[in-house]
Biopython code that builds the backbone (N, CA, C, O; Angstrom):
import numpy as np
from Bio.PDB.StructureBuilder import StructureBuilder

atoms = [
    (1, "UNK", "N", (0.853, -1.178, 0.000)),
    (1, "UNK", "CA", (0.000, 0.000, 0.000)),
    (1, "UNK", "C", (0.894, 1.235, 0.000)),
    (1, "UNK", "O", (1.715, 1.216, 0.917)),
    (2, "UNK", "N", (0.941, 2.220, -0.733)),
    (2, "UNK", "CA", (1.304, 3.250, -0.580)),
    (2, "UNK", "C", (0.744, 4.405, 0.404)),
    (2, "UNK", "O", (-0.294, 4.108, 0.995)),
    (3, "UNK", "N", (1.150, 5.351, 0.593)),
    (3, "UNK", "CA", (1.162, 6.427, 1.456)),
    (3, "UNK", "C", (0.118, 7.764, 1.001)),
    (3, "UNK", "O", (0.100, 8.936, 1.378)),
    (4, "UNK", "N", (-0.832, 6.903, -0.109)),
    (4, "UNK", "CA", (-1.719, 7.981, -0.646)),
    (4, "UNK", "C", (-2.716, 8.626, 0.724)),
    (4, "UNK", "O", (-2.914, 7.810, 1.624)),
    (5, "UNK", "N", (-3.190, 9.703, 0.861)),
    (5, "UNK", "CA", (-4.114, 9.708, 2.024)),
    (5, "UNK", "C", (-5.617, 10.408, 0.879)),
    (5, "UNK", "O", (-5.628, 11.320, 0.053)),
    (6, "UNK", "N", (-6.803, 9.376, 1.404)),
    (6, "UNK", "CA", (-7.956, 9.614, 1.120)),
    (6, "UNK", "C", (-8.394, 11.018, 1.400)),
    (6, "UNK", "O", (-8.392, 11.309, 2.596)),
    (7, "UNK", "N", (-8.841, 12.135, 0.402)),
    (7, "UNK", "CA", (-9.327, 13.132, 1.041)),
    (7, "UNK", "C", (-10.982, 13.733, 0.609)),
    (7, "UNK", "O", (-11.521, 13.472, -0.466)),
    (8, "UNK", "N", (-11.356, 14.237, 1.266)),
    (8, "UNK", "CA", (-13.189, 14.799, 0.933)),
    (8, "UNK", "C", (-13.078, 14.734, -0.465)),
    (8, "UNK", "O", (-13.468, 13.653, -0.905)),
    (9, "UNK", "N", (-12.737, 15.408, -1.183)),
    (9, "UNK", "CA", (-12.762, 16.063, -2.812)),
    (9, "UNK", "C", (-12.150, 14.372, -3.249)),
    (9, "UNK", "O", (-12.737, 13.961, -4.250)),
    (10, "UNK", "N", (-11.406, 13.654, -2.846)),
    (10, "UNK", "CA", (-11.561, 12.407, -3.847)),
    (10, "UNK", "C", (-13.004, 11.908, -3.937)),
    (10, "UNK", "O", (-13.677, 11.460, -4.866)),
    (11, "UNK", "N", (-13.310, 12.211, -2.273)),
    (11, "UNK", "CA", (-14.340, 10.964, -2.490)),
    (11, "UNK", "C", (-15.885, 11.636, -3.122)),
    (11, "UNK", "O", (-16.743, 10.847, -3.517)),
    (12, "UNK", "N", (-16.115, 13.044, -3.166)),
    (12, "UNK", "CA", (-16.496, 13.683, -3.411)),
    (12, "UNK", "C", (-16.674, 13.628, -4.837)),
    (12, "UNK", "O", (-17.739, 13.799, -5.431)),
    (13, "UNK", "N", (-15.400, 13.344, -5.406)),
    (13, "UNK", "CA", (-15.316, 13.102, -7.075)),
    (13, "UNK", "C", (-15.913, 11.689, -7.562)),
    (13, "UNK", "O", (-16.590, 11.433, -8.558)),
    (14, "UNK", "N", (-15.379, 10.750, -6.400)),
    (14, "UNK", "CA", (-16.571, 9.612, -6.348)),
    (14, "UNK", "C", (-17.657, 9.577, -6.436)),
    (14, "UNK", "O", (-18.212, 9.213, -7.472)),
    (15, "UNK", "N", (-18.216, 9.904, -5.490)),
    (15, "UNK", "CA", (-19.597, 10.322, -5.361)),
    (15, "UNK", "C", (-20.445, 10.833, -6.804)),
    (15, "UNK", "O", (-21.601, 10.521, -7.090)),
    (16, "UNK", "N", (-19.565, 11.660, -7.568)),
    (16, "UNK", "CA", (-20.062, 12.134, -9.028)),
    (16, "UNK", "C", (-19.626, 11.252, -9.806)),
    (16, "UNK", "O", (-19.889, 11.543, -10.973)),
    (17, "UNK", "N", (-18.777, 9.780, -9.636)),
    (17, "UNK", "CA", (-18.552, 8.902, -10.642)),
    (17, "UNK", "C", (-17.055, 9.390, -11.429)),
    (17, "UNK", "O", (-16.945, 9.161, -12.633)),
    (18, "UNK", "N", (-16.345, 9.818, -10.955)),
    (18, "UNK", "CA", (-15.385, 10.534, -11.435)),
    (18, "UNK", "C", (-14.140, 10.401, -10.954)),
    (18, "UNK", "O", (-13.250, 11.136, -11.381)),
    (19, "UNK", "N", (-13.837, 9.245, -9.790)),
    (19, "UNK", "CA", (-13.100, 8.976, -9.187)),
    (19, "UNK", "C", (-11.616, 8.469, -9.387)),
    (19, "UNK", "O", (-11.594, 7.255, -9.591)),
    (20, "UNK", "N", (-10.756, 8.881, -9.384)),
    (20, "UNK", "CA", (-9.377, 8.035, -8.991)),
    (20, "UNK", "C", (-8.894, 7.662, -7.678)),
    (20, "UNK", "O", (-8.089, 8.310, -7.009)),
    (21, "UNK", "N", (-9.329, 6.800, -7.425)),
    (21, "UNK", "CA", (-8.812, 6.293, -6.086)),
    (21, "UNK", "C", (-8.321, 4.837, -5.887)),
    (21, "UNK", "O", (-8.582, 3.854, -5.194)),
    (22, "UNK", "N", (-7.467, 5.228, -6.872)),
    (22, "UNK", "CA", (-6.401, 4.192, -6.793)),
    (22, "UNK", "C", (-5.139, 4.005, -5.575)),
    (22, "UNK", "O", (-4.177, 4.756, -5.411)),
    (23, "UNK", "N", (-5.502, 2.691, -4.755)),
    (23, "UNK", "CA", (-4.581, 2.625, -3.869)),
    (23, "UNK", "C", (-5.366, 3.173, -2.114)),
    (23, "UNK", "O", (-5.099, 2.983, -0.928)),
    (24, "UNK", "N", (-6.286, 3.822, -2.813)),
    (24, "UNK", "CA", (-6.993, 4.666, -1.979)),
    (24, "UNK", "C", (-7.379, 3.507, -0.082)),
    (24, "UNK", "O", (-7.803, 2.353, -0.031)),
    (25, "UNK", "N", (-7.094, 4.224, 0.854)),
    (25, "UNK", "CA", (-7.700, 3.047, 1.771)),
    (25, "UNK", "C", (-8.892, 3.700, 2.343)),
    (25, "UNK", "O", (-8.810, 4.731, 3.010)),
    (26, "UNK", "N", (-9.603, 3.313, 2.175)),
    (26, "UNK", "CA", (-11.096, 3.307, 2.382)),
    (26, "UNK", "C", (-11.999, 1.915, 3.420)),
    (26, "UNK", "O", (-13.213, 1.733, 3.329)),
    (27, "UNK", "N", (-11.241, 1.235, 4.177)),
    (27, "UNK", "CA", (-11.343, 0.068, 5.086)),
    (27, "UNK", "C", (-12.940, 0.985, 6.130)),
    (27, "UNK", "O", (-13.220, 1.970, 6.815)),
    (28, "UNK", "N", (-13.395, -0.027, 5.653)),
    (28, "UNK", "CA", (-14.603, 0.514, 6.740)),
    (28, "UNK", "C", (-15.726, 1.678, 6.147)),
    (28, "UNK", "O", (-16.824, 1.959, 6.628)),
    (29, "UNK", "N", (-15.112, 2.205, 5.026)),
    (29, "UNK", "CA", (-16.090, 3.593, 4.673)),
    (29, "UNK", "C", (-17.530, 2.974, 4.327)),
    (29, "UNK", "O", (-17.767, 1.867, 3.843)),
    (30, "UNK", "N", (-18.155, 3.675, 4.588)),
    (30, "UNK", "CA", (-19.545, 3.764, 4.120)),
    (30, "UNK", "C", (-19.686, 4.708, 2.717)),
    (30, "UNK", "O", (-19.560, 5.921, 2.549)),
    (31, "UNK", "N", (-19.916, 3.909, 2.047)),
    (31, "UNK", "CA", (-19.821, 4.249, -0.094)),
    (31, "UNK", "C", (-21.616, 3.609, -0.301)),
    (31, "UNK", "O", (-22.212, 3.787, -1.364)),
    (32, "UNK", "N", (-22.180, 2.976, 0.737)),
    (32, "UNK", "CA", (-23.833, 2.644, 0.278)),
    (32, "UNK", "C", (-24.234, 3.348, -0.849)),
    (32, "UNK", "O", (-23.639, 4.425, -0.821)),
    (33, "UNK", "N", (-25.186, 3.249, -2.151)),
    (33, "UNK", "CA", (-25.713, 3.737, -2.624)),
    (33, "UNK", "C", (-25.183, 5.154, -3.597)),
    (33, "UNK", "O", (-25.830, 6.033, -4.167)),
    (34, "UNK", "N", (-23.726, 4.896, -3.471)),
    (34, "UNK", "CA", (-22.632, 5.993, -4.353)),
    (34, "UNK", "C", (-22.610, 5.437, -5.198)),
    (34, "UNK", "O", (-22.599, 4.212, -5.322)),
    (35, "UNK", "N", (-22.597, 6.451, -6.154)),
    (35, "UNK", "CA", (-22.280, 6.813, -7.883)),
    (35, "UNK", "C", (-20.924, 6.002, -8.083)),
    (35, "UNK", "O", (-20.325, 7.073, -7.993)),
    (36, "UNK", "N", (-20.186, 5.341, -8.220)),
    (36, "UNK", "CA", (-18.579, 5.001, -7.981)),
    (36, "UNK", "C", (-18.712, 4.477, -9.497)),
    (36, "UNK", "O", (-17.780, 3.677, -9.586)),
    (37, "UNK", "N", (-19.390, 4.506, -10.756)),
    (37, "UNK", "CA", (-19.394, 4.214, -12.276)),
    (37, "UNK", "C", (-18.445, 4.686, -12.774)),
    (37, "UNK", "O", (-18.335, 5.912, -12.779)),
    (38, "UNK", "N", (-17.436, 3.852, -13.362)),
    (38, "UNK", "CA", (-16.260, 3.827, -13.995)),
    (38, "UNK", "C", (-14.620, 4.359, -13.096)),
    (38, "UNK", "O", (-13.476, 4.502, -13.526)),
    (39, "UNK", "N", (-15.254, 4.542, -11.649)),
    (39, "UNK", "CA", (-14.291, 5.053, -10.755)),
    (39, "UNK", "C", (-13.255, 3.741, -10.997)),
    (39, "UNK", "O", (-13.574, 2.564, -11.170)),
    (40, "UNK", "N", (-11.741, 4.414, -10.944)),
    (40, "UNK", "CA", (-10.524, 3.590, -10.629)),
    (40, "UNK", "C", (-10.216, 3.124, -9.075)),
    (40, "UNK", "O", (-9.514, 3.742, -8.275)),
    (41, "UNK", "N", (-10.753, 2.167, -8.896)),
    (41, "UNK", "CA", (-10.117, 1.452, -7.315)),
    (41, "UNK", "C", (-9.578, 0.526, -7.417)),
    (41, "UNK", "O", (-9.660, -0.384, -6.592)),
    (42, "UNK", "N", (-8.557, 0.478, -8.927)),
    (42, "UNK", "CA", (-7.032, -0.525, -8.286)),
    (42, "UNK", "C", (-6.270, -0.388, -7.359)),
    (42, "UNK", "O", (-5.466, 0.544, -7.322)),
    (43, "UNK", "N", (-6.389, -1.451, -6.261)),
    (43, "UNK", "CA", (-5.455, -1.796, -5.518)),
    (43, "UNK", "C", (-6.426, -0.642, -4.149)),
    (43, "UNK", "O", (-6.083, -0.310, -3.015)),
    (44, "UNK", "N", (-7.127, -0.468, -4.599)),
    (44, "UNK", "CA", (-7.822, -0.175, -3.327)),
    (44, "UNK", "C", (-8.413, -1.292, -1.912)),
    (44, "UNK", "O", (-8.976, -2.386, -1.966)),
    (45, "UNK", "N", (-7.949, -0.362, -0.605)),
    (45, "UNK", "CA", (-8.169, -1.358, -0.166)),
    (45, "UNK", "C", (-9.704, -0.614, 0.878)),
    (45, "UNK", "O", (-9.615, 0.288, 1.711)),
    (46, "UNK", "N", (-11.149, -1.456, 0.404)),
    (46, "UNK", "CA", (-11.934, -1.360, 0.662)),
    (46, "UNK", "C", (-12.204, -2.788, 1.721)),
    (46, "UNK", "O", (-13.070, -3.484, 1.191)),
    (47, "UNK", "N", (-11.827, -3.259, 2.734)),
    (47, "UNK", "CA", (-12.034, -3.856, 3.343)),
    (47, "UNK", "C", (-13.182, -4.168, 4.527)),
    (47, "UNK", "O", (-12.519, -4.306, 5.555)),
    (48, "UNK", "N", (-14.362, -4.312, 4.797)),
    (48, "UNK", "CA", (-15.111, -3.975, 5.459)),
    (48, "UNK", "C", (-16.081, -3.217, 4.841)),
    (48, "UNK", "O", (-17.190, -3.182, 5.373)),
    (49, "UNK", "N", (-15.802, -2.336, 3.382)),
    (49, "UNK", "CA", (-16.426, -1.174, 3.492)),
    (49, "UNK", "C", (-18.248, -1.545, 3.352)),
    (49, "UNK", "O", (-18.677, -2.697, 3.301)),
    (50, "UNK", "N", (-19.088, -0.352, 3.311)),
    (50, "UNK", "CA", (-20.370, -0.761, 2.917)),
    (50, "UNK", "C", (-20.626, 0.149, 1.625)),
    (50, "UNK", "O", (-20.553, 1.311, 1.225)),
    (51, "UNK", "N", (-21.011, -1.281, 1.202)),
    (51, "UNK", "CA", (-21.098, -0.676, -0.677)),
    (51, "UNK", "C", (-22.355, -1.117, -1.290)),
    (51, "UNK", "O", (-22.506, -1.208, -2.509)),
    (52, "UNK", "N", (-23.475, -1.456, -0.203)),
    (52, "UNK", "CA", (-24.464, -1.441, -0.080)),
    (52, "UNK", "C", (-25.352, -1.221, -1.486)),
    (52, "UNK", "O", (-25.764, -0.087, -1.240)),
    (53, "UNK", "N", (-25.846, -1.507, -2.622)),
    (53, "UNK", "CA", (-26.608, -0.527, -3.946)),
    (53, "UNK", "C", (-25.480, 0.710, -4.252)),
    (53, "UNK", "O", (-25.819, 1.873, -4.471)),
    (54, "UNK", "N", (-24.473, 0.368, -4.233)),
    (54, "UNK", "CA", (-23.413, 1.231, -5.030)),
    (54, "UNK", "C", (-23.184, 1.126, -6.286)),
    (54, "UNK", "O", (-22.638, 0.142, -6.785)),
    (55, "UNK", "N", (-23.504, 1.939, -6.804)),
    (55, "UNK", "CA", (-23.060, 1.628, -8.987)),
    (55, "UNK", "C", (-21.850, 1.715, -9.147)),
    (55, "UNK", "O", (-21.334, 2.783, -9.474)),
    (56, "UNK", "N", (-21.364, 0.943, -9.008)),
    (56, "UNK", "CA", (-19.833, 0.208, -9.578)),
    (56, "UNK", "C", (-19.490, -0.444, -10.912)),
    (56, "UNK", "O", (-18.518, -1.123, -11.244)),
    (57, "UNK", "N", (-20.680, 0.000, -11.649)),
    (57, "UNK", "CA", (-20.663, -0.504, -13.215)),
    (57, "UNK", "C", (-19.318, -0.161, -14.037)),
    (57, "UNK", "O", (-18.763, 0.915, -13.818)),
    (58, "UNK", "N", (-18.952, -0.788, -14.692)),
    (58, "UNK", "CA", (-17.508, -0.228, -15.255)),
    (58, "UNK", "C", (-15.764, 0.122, -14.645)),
    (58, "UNK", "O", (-14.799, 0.533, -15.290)),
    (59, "UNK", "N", (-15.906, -0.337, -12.750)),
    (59, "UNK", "CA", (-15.063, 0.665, -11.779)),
    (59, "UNK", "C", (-13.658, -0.616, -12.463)),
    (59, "UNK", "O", (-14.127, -1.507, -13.172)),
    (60, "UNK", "N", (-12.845, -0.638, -12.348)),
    (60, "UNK", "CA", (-11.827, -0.998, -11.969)),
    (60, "UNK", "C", (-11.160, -1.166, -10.595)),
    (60, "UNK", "O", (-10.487, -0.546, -9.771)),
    (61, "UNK", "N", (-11.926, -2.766, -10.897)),
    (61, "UNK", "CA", (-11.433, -3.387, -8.978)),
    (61, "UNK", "C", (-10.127, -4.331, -8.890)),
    (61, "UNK", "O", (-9.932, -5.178, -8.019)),
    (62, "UNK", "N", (-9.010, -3.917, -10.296)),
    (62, "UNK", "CA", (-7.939, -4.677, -10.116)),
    (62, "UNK", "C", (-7.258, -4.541, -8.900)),
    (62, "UNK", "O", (-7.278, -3.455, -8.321)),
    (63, "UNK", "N", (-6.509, -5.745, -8.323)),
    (63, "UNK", "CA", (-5.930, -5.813, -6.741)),
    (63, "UNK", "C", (-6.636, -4.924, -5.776)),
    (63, "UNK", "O", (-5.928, -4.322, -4.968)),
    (64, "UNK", "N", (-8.300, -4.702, -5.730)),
    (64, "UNK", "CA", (-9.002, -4.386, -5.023)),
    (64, "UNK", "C", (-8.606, -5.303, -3.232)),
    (64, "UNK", "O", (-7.724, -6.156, -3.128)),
    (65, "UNK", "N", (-9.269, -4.954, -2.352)),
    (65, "UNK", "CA", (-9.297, -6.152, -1.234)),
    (65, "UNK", "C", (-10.813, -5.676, -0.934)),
    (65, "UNK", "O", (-11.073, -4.591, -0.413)),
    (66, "UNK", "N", (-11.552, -6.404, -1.237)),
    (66, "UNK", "CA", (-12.954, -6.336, -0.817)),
    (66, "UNK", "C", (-13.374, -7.543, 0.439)),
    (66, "UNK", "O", (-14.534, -7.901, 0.641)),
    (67, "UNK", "N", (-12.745, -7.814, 0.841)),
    (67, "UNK", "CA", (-12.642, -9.262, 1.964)),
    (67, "UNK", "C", (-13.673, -7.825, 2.763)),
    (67, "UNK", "O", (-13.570, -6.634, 3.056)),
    (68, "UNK", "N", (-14.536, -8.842, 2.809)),
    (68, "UNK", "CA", (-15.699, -8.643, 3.968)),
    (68, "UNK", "C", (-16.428, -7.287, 4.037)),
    (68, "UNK", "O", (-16.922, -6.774, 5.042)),
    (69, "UNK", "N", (-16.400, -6.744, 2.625)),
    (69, "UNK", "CA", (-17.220, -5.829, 2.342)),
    (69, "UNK", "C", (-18.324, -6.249, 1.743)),
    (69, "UNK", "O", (-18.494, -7.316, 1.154)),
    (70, "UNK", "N", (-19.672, -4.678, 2.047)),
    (70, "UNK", "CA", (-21.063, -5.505, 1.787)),
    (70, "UNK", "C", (-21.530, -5.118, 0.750)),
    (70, "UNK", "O", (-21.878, -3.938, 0.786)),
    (71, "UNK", "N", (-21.707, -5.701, -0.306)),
    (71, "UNK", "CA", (-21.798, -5.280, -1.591)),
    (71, "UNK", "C", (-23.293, -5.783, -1.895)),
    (71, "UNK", "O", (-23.656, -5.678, -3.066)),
    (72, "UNK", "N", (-24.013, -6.207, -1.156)),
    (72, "UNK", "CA", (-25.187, -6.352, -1.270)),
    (72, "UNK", "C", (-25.912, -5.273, -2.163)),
    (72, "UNK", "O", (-25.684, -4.070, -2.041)),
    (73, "UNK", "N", (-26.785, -5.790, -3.053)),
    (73, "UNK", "CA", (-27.538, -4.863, -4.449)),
    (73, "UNK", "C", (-26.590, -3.985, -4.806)),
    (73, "UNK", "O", (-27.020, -2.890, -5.168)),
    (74, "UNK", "N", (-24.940, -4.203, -4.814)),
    (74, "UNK", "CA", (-24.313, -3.473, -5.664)),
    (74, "UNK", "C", (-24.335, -3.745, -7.509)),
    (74, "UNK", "O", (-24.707, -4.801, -8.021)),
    (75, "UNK", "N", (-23.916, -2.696, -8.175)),
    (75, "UNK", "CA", (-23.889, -2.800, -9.466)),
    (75, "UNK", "C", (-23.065, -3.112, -9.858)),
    (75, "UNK", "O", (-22.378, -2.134, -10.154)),
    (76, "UNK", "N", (-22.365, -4.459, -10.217)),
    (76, "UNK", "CA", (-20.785, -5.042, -10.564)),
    (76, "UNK", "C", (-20.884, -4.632, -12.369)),
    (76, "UNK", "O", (-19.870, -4.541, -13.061)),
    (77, "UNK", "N", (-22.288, -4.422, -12.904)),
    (77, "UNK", "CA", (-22.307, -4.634, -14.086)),
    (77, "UNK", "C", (-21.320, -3.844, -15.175)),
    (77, "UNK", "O", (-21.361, -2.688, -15.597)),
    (78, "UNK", "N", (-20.239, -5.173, -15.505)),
    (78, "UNK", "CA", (-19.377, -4.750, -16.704)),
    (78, "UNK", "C", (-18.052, -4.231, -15.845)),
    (78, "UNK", "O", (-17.066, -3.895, -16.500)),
    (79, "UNK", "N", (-18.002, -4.156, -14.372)),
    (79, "UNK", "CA", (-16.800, -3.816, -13.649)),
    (79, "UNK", "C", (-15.855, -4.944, -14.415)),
    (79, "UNK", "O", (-16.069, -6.043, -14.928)),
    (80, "UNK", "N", (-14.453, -3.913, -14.180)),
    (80, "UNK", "CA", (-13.172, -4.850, -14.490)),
    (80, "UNK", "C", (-12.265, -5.404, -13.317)),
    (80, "UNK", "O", (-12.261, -4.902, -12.193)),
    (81, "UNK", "N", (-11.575, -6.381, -13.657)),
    (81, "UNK", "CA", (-11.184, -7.415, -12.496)),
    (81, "UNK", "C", (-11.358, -7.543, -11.419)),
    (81, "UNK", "O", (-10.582, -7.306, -10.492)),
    (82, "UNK", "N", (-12.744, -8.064, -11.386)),
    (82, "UNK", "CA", (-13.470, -8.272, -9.676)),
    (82, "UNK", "C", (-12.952, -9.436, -9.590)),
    (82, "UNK", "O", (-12.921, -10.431, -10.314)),
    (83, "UNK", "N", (-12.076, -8.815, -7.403)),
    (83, "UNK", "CA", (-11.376, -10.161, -7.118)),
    (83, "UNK", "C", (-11.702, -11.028, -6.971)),
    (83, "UNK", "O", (-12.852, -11.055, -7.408)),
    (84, "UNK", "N", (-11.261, -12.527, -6.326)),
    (84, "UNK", "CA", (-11.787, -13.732, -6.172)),
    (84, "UNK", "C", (-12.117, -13.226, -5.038)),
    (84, "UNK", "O", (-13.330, -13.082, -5.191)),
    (85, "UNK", "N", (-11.731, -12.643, -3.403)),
    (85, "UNK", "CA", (-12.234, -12.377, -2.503)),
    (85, "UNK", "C", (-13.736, -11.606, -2.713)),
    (85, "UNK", "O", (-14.365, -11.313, -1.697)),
    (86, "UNK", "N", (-14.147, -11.371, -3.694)),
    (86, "UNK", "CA", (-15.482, -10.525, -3.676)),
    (86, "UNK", "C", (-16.312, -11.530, -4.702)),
    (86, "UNK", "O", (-17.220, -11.010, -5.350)),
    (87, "UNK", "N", (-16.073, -12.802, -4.864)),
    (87, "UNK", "CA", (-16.749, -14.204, -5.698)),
    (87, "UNK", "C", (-17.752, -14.229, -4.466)),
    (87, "UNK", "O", (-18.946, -14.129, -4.749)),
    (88, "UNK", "N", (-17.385, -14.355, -3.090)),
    (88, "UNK", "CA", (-18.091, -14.935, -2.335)),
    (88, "UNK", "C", (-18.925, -14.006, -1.596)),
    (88, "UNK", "O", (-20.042, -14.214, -1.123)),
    (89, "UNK", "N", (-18.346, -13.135, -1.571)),
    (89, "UNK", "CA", (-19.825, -12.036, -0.962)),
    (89, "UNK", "C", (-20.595, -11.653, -2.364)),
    (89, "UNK", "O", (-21.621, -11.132, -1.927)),
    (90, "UNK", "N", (-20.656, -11.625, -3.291)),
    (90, "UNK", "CA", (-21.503, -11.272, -4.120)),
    (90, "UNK", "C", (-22.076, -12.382, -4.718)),
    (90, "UNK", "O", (-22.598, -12.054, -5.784)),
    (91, "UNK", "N", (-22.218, -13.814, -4.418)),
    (91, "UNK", "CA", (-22.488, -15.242, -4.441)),
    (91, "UNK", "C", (-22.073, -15.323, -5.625)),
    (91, "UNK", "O", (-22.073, -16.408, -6.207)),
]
sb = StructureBuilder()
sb.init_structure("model")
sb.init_model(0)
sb.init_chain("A")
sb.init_seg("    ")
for serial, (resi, resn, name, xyz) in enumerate(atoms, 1):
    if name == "N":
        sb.init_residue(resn, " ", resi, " ")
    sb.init_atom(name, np.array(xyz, "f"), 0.0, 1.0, " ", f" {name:<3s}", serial, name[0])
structure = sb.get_structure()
């Protein structure tokens, strides 16, 4: 992990689908029901987070860590390299 630090205006840019948050650590955030469409979260580490009905259509989840995040009614549709750790929460 690098030494990037998450700030309002990234996630903010998220929120509008516009995101680079690559690397980004986001462990625990609450993202429920965010815009995150076509956002970059390689190598993000979203661990825990709640991603609850989040549109993640298109995001880039290469070397994501989604281990034990809740992706329940999220939008994977057409996302790129969703990990094997997120096979099993999203059945």
């Amino acid at each position: 992990m690098n030494d990037m630090n998450t700030t309002a205006d990234q996630i903010n840019d998220a929120i509008r689908g516009e995101a680079n948050l690559r690397w980004a650590d986001l462990r625990g955030a609450n993202l429920s029901e965010n815009n995150l469409r076509e956002a970059n979260l390689r190598g993000a580490d979203l661990s825990g987070a709640k991603l609850r009905g989040a549109d993640l259509s298109e995001a880039d989840l290469s070397e994501a860590n989604l281990r034990e995040a809740d992706l329940s009614g999220a939008n994977l549709r057409e996302a790129k390299n969703i990990p094997p750790t997120a096979a099993a929460i999203i059945g």
